[in-house]
C-alpha positions in Angstrom: -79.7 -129.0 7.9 -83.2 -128.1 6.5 -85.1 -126.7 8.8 -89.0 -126.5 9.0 -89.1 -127.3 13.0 -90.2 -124.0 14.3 -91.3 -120.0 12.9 -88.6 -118.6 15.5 -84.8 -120.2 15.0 -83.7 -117.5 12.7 -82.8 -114.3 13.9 -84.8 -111.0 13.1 -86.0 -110.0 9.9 -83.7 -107.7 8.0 -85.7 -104.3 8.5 -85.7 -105.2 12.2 -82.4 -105.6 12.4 -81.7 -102.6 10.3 -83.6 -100.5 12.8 -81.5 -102.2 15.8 -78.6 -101.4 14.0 -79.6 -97.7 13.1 -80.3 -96.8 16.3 -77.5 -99.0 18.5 -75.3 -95.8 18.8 -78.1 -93.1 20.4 -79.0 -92.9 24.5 -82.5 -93.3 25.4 -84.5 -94.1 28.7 -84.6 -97.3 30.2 -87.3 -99.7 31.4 -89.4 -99.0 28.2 -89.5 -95.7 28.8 -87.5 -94.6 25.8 -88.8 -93.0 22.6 -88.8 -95.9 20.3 -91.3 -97.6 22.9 -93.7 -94.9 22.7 -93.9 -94.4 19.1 -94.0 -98.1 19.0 -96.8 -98.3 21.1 -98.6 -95.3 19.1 -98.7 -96.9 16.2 -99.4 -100.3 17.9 -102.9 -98.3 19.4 -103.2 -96.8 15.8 -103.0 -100.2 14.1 -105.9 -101.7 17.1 -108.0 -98.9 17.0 -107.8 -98.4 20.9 -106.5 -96.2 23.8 -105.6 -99.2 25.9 -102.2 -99.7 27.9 -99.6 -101.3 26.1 -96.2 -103.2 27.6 -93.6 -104.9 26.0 -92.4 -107.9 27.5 -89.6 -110.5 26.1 -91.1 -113.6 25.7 -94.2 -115.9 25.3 -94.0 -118.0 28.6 -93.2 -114.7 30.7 -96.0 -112.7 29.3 -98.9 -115.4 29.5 -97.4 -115.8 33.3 -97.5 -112.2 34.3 -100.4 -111.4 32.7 -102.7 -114.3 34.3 -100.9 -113.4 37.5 -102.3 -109.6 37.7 -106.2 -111.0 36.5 -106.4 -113.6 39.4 -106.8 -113.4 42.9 -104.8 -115.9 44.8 -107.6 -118.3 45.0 -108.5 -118.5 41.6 -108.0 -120.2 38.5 -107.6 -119.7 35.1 -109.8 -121.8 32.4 -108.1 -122.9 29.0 -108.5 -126.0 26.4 -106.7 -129.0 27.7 -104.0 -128.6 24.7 -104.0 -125.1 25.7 -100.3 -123.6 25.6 -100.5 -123.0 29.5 -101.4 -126.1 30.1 -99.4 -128.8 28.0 -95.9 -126.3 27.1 -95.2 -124.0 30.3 -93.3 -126.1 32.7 -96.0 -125.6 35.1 -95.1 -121.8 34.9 -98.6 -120.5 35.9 -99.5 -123.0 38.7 -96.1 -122.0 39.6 -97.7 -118.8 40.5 -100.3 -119.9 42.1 -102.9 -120.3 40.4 -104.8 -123.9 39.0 -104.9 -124.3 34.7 -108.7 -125.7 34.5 -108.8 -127.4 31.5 -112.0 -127.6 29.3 -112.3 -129.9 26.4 -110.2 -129.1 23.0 -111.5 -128.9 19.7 -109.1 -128.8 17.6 -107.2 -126.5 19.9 -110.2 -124.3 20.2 -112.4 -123.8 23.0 -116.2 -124.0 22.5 -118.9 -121.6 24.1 -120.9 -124.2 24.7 -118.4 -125.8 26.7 -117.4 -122.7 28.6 -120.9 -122.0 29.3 -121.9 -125.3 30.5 -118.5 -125.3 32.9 -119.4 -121.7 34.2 -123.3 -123.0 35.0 -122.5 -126.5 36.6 -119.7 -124.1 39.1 -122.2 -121.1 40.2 -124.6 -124.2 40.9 -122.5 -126.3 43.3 -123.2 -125.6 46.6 -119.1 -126.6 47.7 -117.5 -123.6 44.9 -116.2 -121.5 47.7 -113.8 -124.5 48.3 -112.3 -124.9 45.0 -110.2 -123.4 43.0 -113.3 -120.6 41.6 -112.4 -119.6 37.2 -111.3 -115.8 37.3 -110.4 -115.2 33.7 -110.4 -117.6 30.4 -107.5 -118.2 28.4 -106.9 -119.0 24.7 -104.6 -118.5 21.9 -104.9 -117.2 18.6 -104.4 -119.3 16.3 -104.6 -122.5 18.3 -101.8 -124.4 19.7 -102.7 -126.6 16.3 -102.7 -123.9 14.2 -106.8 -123.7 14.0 -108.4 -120.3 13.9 -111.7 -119.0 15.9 -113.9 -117.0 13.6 -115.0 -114.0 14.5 -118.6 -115.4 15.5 -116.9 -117.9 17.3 -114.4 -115.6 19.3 -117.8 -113.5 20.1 -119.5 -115.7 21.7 -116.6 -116.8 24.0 -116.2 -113.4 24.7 -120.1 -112.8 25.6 -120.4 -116.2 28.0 -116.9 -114.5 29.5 -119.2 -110.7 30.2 -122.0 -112.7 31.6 -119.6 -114.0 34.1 -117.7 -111.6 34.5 -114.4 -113.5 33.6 -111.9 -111.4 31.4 -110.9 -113.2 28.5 -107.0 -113.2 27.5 -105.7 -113.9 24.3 -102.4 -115.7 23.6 -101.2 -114.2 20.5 -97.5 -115.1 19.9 -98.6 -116.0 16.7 -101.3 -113.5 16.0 -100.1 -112.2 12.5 -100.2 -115.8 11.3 -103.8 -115.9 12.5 -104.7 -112.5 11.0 -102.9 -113.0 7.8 -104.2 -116.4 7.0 -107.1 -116.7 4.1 -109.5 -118.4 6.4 -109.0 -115.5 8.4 -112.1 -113.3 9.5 -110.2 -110.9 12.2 -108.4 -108.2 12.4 -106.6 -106.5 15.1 -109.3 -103.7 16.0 -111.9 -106.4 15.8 -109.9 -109.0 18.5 -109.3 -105.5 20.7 -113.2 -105.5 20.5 -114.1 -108.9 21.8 -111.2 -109.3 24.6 -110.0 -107.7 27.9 -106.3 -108.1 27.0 -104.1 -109.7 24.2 -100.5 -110.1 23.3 -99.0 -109.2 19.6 -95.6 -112.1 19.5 -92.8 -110.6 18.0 -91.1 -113.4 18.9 -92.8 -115.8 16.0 -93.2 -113.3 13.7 -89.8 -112.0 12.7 -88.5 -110.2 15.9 -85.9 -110.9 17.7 -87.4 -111.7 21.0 -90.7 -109.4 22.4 -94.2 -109.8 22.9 -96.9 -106.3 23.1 -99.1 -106.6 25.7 -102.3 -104.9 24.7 -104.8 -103.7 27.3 -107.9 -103.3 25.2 -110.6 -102.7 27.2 -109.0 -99.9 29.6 -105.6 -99.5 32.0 -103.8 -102.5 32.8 -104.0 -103.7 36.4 -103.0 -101.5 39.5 -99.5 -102.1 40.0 -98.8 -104.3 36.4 -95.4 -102.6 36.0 -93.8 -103.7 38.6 -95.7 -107.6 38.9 -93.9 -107.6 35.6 -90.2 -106.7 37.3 -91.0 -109.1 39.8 -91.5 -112.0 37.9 -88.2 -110.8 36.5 -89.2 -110.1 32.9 -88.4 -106.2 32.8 -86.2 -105.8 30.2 -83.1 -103.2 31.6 -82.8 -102.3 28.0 -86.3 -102.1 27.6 -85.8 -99.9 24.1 -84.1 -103.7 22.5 -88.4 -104.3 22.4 -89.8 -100.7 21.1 -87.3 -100.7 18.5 -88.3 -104.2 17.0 -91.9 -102.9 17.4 -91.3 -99.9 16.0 -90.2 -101.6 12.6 -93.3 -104.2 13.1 -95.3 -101.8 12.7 -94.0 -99.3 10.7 -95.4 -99.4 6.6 -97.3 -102.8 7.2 -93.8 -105.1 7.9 -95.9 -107.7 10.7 -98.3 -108.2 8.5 -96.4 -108.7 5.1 -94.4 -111.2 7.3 -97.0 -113.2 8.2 -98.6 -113.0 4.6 -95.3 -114.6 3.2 -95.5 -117.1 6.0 -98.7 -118.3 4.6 -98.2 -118.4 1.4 -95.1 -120.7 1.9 -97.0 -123.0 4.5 -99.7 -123.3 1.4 -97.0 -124.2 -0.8 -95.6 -126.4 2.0 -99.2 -128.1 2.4 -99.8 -128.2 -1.1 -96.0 -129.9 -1.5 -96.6 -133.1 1.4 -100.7 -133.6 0.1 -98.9 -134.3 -3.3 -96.7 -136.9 -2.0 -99.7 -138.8 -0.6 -99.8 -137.5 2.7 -102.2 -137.4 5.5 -102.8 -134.4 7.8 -103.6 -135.0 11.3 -106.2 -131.6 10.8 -106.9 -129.0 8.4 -104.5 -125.7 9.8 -105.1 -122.6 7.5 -101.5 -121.0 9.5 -98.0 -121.8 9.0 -98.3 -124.5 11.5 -98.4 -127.8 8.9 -99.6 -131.0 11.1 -98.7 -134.2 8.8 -99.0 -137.7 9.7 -96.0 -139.8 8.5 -94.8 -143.6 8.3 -92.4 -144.3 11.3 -89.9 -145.1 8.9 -90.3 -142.0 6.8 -89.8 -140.1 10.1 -86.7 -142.0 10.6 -85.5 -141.2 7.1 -86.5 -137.5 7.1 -84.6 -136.8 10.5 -81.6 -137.4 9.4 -81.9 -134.7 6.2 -84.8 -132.2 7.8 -85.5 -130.7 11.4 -89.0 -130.6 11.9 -91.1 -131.1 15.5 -92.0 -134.6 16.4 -95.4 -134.5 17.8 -97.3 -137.0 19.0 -97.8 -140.9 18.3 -100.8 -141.0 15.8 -100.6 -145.1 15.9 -98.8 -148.0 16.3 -96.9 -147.0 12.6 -97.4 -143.4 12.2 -96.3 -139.9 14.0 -98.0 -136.6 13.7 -95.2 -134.4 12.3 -95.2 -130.2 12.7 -93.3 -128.6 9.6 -93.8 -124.6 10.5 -92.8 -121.6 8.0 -91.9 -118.2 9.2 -90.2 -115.5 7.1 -87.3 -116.6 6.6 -88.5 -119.8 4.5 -88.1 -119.6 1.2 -89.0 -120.8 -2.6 -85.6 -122.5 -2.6 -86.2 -124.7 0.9 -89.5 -125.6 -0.3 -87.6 -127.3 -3.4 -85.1 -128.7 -1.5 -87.2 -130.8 0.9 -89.5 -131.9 -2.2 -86.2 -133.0 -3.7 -86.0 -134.7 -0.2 -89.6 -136.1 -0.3 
């Protein structure tokens, strides 16, 4: 069947796979400790512009889970958008750790300073704080969980209300290339280094296999992160299956020119459904496409396309995800306008 339901149910992308492939046959370290980790992560500190620590974990849920876990004291929280990842598409995995998802308004997926700033001033002034749950760090993902981008002005000023009080900001970035690669697109990766305390680079999304890069930007990762990561079980035995795909990623500009062709199909993809008369639910400049459709065209389509069903938009019509990755190609896109 067509698909166009998610940037991650294909396998890797050929020169990842290649690399796999080339180097299935040689003994290395384990744990990460192997040579194809450390060049990966050379070039990953090359391509960021920082000296930071840098882990490799396998996937999206595990990472966000570990990571939030080594910021937080056991009595605190982490603040996010209310359709923030951690909040809507975890399972519950961080307050299974512990620790309380304080949701903030969502615009658009993105968090506003305002907002954050407000939330942070109406805490310090209550006199019962010390018996809540008190906001350690600040969570969000780039691009949104609706495929929305923060500027760079934007991202700054979330990251200056985080300084003032003193909460390190995390960024989500299993879809990060998309973000960075988009033509809305004012960041780079040495400039999101700049204006966080720690991000993740998804291979995942972005034409890997499995693995996400944990990036450490603003010095060492916590005291003891290795082995928080081994207890929440996501230390990868074989941890050289993860350098190796991010040694290709970022060897002669591959994450990048995967996320550009992503793009270019999910403009083509956008430009295909606004020509059939179709509504979007927002305006996403990534290769997440939100489209609102007739019940009984989402009925019809079903049965001939896979694509992500996501929420009621009214009594007759459904929001609709159709995502790209780098595997679409031209000859899908005329397929499901054939199908349209």
């Amino acid at each position: 069947m067509l698909s166009f339901e998610c940037d991650y149910n294909n396998g890797a992308h050929p020169d990842v796979m290649r690399h796999l492939i080339e180097t299935n046959d040689q003994h290395t370290a384990t744990y990460g400790q192997d040579c194809y980790s450390d060049l990966a992560k050379q070039k990953i500190r090359e391509a960021c512009q920082t000296t930071g620590d840098i882990f490799f974990l396998g996937g999206g849920t595990q990472t966000n889970a570990v990571v939030i876990d080594a910021l937080l004291r056991s009595y605190e929280a982490v603040v996010t958008v209310e359709t923030g990842h951690i909040a809507v598409h975890e399972a519950g995995a961080i307050e299974h750790c512990g620790h309380k998802v304080i949701t903030l308004p969502s615009h658009d997926g993105r968090l506003a300073a305002s907002d954050l700033r407000r939330f942070m001033q109406e805490y310090e002034a209550d006199e019962s704080r010390d018996h809540v749950a008190q906001p350690g760090m600040v969570y969000i993902s780039l691009p949104t969980e609706l495929g929305t981008l923060y500027s760079a002005a934007e991202l700054s000023e979330i990251h200056a209300v985080c300084r003032h009080h003193h909460l390190p900001l995390f960024i989500d970035g299993a879809r990060l290339g998309y973000g960075i690669a988009a033509s809305q697109g004012d960041l780079t990766l040495p400039r999101i280094a700049q204006l966080c305390d720690v991000f993740y680079i998804g291979g995942t999304k972005v034409g890997a296999l499995c693995g996400e890069a944990v990036v450490f930007s603003s010095g060492p990762a916590p005291r003891g992160f290795f082995s928080l990561v081994k207890q929440h079980g996501a230390l990868f035995a074989k941890g050289r299956l993860l350098g190796v795909q991010f040694d290709a990623l970022f060897t002669d500009g591959l994450y990048l020119r995967i996320a550009r062709h992503a793009i270019d199909m999910a403009r083509r993809l956008r430009e295909l459904l606004a020509s059939k008369g179709y509504r979007f639910y927002l305006d996403s400049p990534t290769n997440q496409q939100f489209v609102i459709l007739p019940n009984t065209e989402v009925r019809r389509l079903e049965k001939l396309v896979e694509f992500t069903h996501w929420c009621p938009y009214d009594a007759d019509h459904f929001v609709c995800r159709f995502v790209t990755s780098w595997a679409t190609t031209e000859a899908e896109l005329a397929e499901l306008a054939a199908i349209l």
